[in-house]
C-alpha positions as semicolon CSV with decimal commas, in nm:
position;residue;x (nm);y (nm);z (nm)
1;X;8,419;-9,922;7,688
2;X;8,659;-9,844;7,427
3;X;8,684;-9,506;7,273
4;X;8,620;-9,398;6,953
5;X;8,883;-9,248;6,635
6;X;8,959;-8,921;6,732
7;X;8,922;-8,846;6,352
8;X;8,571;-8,661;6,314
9;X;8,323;-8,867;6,197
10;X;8,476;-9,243;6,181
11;X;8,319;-9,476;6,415
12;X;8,567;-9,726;6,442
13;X;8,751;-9,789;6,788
14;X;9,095;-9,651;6,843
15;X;9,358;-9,865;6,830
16;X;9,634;-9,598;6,919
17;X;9,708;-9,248;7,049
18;X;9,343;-9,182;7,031
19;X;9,310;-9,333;6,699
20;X;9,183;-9,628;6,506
21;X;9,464;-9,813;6,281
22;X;9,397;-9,636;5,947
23;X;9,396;-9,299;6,057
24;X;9,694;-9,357;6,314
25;X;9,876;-9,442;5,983
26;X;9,833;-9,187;5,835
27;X;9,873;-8,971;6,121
28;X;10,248;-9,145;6,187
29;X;10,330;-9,035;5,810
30;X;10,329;-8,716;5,863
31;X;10,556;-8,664;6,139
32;X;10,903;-8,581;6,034
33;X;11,112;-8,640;6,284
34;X;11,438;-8,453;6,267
35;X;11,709;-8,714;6,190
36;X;11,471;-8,940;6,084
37;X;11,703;-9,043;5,763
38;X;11,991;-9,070;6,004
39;X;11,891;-9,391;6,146
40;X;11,890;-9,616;5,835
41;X;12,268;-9,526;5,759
42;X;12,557;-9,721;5,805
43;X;12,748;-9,463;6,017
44;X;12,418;-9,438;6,237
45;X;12,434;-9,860;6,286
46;X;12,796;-9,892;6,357
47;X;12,798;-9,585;6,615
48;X;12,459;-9,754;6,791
49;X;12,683;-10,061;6,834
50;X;12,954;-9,920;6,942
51;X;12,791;-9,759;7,217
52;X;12,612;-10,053;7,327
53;X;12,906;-10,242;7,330
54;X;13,111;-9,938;7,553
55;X;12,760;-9,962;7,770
56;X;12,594;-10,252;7,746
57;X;12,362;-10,126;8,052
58;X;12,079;-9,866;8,095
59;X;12,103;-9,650;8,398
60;X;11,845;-9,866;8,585
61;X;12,051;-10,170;8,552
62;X;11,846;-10,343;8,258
63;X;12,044;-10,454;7,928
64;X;12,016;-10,148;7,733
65;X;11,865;-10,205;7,391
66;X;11,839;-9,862;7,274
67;X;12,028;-9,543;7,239
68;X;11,909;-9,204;7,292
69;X;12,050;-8,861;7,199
70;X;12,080;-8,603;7,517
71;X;12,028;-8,361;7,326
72;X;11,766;-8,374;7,030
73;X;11,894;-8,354;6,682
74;X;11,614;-8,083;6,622
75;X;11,779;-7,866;6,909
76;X;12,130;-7,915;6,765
77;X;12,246;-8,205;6,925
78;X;12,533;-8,435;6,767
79;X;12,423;-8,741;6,593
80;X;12,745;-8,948;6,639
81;X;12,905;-8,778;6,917
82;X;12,952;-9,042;7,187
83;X;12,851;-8,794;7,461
84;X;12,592;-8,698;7,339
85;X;12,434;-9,056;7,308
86;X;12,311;-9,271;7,634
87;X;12,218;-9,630;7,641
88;X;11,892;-9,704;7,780
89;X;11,653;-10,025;7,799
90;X;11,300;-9,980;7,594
91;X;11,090;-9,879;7,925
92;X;11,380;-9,569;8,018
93;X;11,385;-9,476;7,586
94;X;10,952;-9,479;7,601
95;X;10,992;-9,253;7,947
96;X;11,239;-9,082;7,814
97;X;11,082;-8,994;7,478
98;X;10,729;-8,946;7,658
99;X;10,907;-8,657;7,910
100;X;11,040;-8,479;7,600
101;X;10,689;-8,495;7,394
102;X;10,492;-8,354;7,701
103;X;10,752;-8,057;7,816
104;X;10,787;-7,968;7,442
């Protein structure tokens, strides 16, 4: 059985994190993420390539698609400082991101 929209009162099914598509929407809106501008700049790109190019693998092994700060920007970390960056394939990034979001 599928559940329903967290939301209170809308009967449609969720679709994700507990909520159906229109309200997760909405609901992904209003997050700010801290840095969030940071990723659609030019310095942001050619530093992301640059480390994947220095480490083209995650830690597992896998081709690493992804690169993940250390240390979060929201608790001071360095954007572009190469040790503070680590490449990892999308299923060590989700864990990753998923440890952070539940110990926070």
């Amino acid at each position: 059985m599928i559940a329903p929209c967290a939301e209170p009162g809308c009967p449609q099914p969720a679709a994700y994190r507990g909520r159906c598509r229109a309200h997760a929407r909405v609901s992904e809106r209003g997050i700010l993420r801290a840095g969030y501008h940071l990723y659609r700049t030019k310095r942001w790109r050619l530093t992301r390539e640059r480390q994947l190019r220095d480490h083209p693998l995650c830690e597992c092994g896998a081709i690493a698609e992804h690169v993940h700060h250390r240390t979060d920007l929201a608790a001071g970390g360095a954007a572009f400082d190469p040790a503070n960056l680590q490449s990892l394939c999308a299923s060590c990034h989700s864990r990753e991101t998923r440890q952070r979001q539940v110990n926070a």
